[in-house]
Every structure is written in structure tokens, then in C-alpha cells.
N, C-alpha and C positions, 0 to 999 in steps of 0.2 A: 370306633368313631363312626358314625352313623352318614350314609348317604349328605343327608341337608348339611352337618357341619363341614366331613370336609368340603361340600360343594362353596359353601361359605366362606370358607378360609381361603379357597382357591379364588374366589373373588374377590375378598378383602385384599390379596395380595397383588388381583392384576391391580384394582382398583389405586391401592398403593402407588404400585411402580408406576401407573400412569400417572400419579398426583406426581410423583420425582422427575419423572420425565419432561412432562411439562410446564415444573418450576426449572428446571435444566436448560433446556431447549431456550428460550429466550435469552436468558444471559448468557450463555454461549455466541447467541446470533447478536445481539447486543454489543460484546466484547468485540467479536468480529467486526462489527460497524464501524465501532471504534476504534480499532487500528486501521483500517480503512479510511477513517476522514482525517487520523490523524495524518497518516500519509499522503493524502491529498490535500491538509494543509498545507504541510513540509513542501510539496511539489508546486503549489501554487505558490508558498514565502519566494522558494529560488528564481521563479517566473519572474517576482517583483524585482528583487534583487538584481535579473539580468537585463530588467526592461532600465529599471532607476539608473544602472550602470551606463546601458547603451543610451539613455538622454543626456548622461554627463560626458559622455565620450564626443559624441554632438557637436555640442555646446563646446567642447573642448577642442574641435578642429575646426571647428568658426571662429573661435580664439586664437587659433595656431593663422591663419589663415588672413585675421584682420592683424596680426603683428605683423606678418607679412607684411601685406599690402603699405602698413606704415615704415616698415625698416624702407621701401622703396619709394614713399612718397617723402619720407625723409632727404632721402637720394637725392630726388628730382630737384627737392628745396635748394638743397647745395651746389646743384648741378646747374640750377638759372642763376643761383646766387654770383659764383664764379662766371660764367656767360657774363654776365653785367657787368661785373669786374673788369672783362676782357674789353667788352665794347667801351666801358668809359674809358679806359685806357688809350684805346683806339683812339677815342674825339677828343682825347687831348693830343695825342700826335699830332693827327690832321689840322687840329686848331692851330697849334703850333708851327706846322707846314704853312699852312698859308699866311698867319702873319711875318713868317721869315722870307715868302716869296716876295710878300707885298713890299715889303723894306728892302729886299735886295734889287727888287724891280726897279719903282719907282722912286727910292729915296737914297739909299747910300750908290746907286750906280757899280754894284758890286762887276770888275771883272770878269770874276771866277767864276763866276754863275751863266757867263753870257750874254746878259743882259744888259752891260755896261752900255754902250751903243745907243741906248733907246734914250739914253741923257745926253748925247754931247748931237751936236750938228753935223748934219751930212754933206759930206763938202764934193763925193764925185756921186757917179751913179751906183755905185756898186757899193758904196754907204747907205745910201737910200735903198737898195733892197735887202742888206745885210739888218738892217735898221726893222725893215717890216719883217722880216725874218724872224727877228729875236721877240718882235712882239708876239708875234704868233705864237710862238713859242712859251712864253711868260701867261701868254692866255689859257692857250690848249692844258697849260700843267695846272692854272689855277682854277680852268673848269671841271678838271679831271679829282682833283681835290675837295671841291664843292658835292659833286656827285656821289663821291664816296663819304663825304661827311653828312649827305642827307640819308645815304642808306642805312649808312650806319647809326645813326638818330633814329629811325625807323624799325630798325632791330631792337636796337637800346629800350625804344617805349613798349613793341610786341613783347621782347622778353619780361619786363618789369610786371605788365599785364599778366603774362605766364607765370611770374613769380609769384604773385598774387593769388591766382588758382590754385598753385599745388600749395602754398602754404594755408587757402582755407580747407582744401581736401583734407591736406595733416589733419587741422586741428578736428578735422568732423571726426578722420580713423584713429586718434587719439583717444576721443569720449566713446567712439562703438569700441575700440580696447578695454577701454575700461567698464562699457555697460555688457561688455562678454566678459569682460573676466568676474565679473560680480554673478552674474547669471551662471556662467562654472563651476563658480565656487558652492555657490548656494546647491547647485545640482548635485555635485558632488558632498556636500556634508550629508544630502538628505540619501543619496546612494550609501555611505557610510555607515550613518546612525541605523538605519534601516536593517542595512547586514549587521552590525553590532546586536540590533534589538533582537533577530531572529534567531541570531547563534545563539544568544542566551535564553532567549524562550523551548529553542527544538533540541540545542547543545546535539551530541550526537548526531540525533536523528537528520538534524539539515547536511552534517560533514558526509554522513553517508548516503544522502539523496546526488551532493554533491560529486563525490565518488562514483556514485551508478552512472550518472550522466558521463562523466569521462568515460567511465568503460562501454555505456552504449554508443558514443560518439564515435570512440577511439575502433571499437568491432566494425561500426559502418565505414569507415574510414579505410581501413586495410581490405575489406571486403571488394569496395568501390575501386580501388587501387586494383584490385587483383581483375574485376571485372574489364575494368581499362585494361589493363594489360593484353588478356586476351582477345577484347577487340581491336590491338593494335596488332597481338600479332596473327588475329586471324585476316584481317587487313593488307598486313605484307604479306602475307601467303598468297590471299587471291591474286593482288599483283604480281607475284613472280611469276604463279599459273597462268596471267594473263599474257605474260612476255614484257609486260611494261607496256601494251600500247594501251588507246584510250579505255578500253572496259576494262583493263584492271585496274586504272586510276579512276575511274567511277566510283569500281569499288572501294577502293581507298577511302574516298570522300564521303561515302556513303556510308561502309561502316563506322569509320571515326568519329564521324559527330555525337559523339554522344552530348554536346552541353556540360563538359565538367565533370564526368563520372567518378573523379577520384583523385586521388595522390595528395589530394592538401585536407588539410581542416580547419574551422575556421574558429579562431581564437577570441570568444566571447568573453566579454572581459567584467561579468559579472559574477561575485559571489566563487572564485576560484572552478567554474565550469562552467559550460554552456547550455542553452536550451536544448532539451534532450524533443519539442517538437520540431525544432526545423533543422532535419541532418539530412534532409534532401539535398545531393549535389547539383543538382543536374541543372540550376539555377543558374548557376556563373559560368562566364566564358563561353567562347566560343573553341569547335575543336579546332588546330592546328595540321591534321591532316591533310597531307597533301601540299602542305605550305613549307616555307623555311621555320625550323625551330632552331633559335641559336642554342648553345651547347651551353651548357653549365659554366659560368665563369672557374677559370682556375684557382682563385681564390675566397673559392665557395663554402669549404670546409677551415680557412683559417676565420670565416664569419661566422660561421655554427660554432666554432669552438669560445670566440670571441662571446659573443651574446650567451652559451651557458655559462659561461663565468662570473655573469652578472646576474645569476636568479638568486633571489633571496635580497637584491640592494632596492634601496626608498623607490617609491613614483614621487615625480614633482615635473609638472608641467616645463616648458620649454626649458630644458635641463637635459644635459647629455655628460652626468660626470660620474668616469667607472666609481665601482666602491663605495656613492654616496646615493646617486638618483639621477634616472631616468624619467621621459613620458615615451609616449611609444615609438615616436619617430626618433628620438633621440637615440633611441636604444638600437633600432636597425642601422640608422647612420653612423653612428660610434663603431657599432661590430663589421660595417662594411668598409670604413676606414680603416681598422685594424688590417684589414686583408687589401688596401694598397687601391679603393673604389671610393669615391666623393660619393657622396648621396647631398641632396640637401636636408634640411631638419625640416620637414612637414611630409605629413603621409600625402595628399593628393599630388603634390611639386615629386612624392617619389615615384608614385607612378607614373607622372607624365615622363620622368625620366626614367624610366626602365623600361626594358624587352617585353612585351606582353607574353603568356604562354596560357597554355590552355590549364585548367584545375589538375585533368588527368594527366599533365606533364610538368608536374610540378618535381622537384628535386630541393633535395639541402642545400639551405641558401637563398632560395627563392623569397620576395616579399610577400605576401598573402595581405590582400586589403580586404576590409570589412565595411556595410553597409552602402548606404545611396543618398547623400553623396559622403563619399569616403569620410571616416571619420575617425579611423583605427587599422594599425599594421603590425604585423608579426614577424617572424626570421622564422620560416618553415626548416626543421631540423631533419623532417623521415619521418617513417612511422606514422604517420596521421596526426606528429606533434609539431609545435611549434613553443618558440621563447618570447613573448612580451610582454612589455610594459604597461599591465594594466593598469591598477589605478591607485590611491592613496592607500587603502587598505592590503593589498594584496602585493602591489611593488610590482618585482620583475618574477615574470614564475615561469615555468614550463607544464603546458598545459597541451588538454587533445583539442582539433579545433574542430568548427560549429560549420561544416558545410553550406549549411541554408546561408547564412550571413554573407558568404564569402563572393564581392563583386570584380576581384581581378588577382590573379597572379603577377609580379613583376619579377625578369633574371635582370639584376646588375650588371653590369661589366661589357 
């Protein structure tokens, strides 16, 4: 073979592999693209999924919130109702009173009454004042009767007034009952269908976008915990080094604040996970160092035990019944009942009744509230986990919770 051919063949060949190369080379980068957008559809479906969730959630404790205010403007209705009752009752007494004074007064001459006197003639001196005596007497008690029958007429018509208020306040929180429960509902089928449509379009691929977000959650979670930890107890250290006077409580205060570094997570109630952008804790709470923190209720773990018992049972809005359905507040007050602690049934009413604590002093048992203003609560179990109530699709679950969301810790008891 001669110099020119194989110099030829040697070309033919690169020439070749470069034509392979790059027919290769793009569909490669191509392919690549494309598990790429597909995944960043998948990541942007669950975004939707937890925003559509977290609008139904909303909307769902603006409902919890306007039944409220009506179970109590209900109250009030019944509560003037009887008031009126009483007082008409009353101005029949008093009516009563004074037409018996007047008869026994001035007309039958009653005895018994003392008044007898004021009918018959005065025959010494000491009749004549016995006489003005009794009148007095007949007057002072029929003035005393008048006075309290006008007040009482005065109550009678303020309350009637009164009655009239709260019975049109009812009928307004009546219709916003019903124009939230209709706006709930609607939020919540379109949260539903939504996660339906996407499971079915991504199938796997969303369960396991789903999935990663719990484990990235669940990592920052324990992490933040651990980092708490050690500013807590590099905190008591300097304290003791300090001997307890003011500079090592400085330090105390100083290190601790972290804003929430850990112990809780915050239970997003979309799509079976949370947003894997907002696991910044440092959002919620203020620290507790330095302060009193009450101690874990003793019946902290009969309510963690209580609340995993029900994962796997329906959601159904203001509903608190084991084995069939929960909503979210139902479900923490039910499992704090279990353990011997009333809660009420509304997430904001639970927080105002609990023990504030700081995120990175969170423990099992603890409530974990979400959003601003609250709109969603959980039973912090450990671990960076928590049990609730999310929503019609997913019921009652045990899930890792979403830091960013998370605007208070409450301890029961």
C-alpha cells in the first residue's frame, strides 16, 4: 500500500469517526436536557401542589375561625335571650308589688301590712304620728318599687337592643360560614385534582421528587437540631465559666439566639412533602435562652402515641373522630385529650392556649404551627417528624416538616 492510500484511509477514518462523533454528541446533550426539564417539571408540579394545598389550608382556618366566632355569637343570642326572660320576669314582680301595695294601702286597710292606720281616724296624738309613719312608710316602699321598675324597663329595652345586634352579627357570620366554606371547598377540589393530574402525568417520578424532599427536609432538620444543641451547650459552659454572674449570662443570651435553629420541622401539607426551597429555620421563634422554658408536659408521649395511631384515617374539616377523620386541629386536640390536656378544636385558639418555646426546643408532643396567620398544626413526634392532618387526599400522615413555614411552637399542659 502506497504512501497516498494509506494516508487516505487514515483520513477516511478520522473523517468517519468525527462524522459519529458528532451525530453522538448532540443526542447525548439532548437526552441530557431532557431529564433535566423533565425533572424540573416534576420539581416545579410539587411547588404547585404545595402552594394549591397551602391556599386550601388558608381558606380552611378562616373557616375554622368564622364557625368559631359563630358557635359564640350563637352564645350571645341565647345569652340576651334569657337576660330578657329574667328581666321580663322581674317587671312582672314589681308590677305585681305595687299593685298589692296600692290595695293593701289605700283600699282594703290591710293590718298586716302596717298600714291599716292610714284608714281609720286618729283619735290621740300618738295616732296621728303612728298615722304619718305608716304613710311614710307605704310611700318610701312604693317609691322604691317605681325606681327599680324603671331601671329595670331600661335594662329590658338596652338588652332587646343588644339582642338585636348579636342576632344580626349571627346571621352576617352565618353567610361568611357559608361563603368560606364554598371558597374551601372549591380550593381544596382544585388542590386535589391537581395532585391527581400530576401523579398521573409524572407517576413515579413526582413520588420520588416527593421522597427527596422529605430526605432533604428531614437531613436539615437533624442537622439544625444538632447545631442547637451545641449552642446550647456551648452556652451553659460559658455560664458556668462565668460563675453565673452577669457575663456569663450575656453569654447565654447571646449565644442562644439563634431564631429557631432546629428541633421541629414544619409539616407542609402539600402533595405528601414539603417545599424542599424554604428549610431555612431560623425564621420562626424567638430563642428562649435565658428565660423560663417549661418542661415537656408528662403526658407528651401518651399524645405522640395517640396521633400515630391515627396515620393512615380520612381528613374532613371540623371533624375530630378516631378511625374515621380528622382536620388538623382535630387531630392534635383529640391526641392531647387522649393524654388527660383539653385543647380547643382550632389551630390559632391552640396556640394562644399553649406554652410558647422556641423551634430549637422543640420535643415530642410539642404543637408546630404553620404560616401567617396560622392556618395549619401538627404533633411534633422527634426526629424532625411530625403527625397531621393534612388534607382530603393524603388524611392523616407522618411526614418530615418544612422549617421555613414553621411560625410557633406550642407545649400543652
Amino acid at each position: 500500500m502506497g504512501i497516498w492510500q494509506r494516508h487516505r484511509r487514515r483520513t477516511t477514518a478520522i473523517l468517519l469517526s468525527a462524522g459519529l462523533l458528532a451525530g453522538f454528541l448532540p443526542a447525548t446533550v439532548a437526552r441530557a436536557d431532557q431529564v433535566s426539564d423533565a425533572k424540573a417539571a416534576v420539581s416545579l408540579a410539587q411547588d404547585k401542589i404545595d402552594q394549591l394545598q397551602e391556599q386550601a389550608d388558608r381558606l380552611g382556618a378562616d373557616l375554622e375561625d368564622a364557625q368559631a366566632a359563630l358557635v359564640d355569637a350563637q352564645a350571645a343570642v341565647e345569652e340576651s335571650k334569657g337576660r330578657i326572660a329574667e328581666l321580663e320576669g322581674k317587671l312582672d314582680q314589681l308590677t305585681g308589688a305595687l299593685g298589692d301595695l296600692a290595695v293593701k294601702t289605700f283600699i282594703s286597710g290591710d293590718q298586716t301590712s302596717g298600714t291599716g292606720s292610714l284608714l281609720t281616724g286618729a283619735g290621740t296624738v300618738t295616732e296621728v304620728v303612728e298615722r304619718e309613719e305608716y304613710a311614710q312608710l307605704a310611700m318610701s316602699e312604693g317609691q322604691s318599687s317605681t325606681d327599680e321598675m324603671d331601671a329595670t324597663l331600661t335594662d329590658l329595652d338596652n338588652e332587646q337592643k343588644n339582642l338585636k345586634t348579636r342576632q344580626n352579627k349571627a346571621e352576617q357570620l352565618i353567610e361568611t360560614v357559608k361563603n368560606n366554606q364554598a371558597a374551601t371547598d372549591k380550593a381544596q377540589k382544585r388542590a386535589d385534582d391537581y395532585l391527581v393530574a400530576t401523579q398521573q402525568k409524572y407517576g413515579q417520578a413526582l413520588v420520588d421528587e416527593a421522597a427527596r424532599r422529605q430526605r432533604e427536609l428531614l437531613a436539615k432538620a437533624k442537622a439544625e437540631q444538632a447545631a442547637a444543641a451545641a449552642r446550647i451547650a456551648k452556652a451553659a459552659a460559658n455560664k458556668s465559666k462565668g460563675g453565673g454572674n452577669t457575663g456569663g449570662g450575656a453569654a447565654v443570651g447571646g449565644t442562644s439566639n439563634n431564631g429557631g435553629g432546629g428541633g421541629n420541622t414544619g409539616g407542609d401539607t402539600g402533595g405528601g412533602d414539603t417545599s424542599g426551597d424554604s428549610g431555612n429555620s431560623g425564621g420562626s421563634g424567638n430563642s428562649s435562652a435565658g428565660k423560663y422554658v417549661p418542661p415537656p408536659s408528662p403526658g407528651a408521649g401518651g399524645a405522640v402515641q395517640a396521633a400515630q395511631s391515627q396515620v393512615g384515617v380520612g381528613y374532613s374539616y371540623a371533624t375530630a373522630s378516631p378511625g374515621v377523620a380528622f382536620d388538623c386541629s382535630g387531630l392534635t386536640a383529640w391526641a392531647w385529650e387522649q393524654a388527660g390536656v383539653s385543647l380547643p378544636h382550632q389551630s390559632r385558639a391552640q396556640y394562644a392556649a399553649t406554652n410558647h418555646v422556641s423551634p430549637s426546643e422543640a420535643q415530642p408532643g410539642d404543637l408546630i404551627f404553620f404560616y401567617s396567620p396560622i392556618s395549619h398544626v401538627g404533633l411534633y413526634i422527634g426526629g424532625g417528624m411530625m403527625v397531621d392532618a393534612a388534607n382530603h387526599t393524603l388524611g392523616v400522615r407522618q411526614t418530615a416538616v418544612n422549617w421555613g413555614k414553621v411560625v410557633g411552637v406550642g407545649r400543652p399542659g
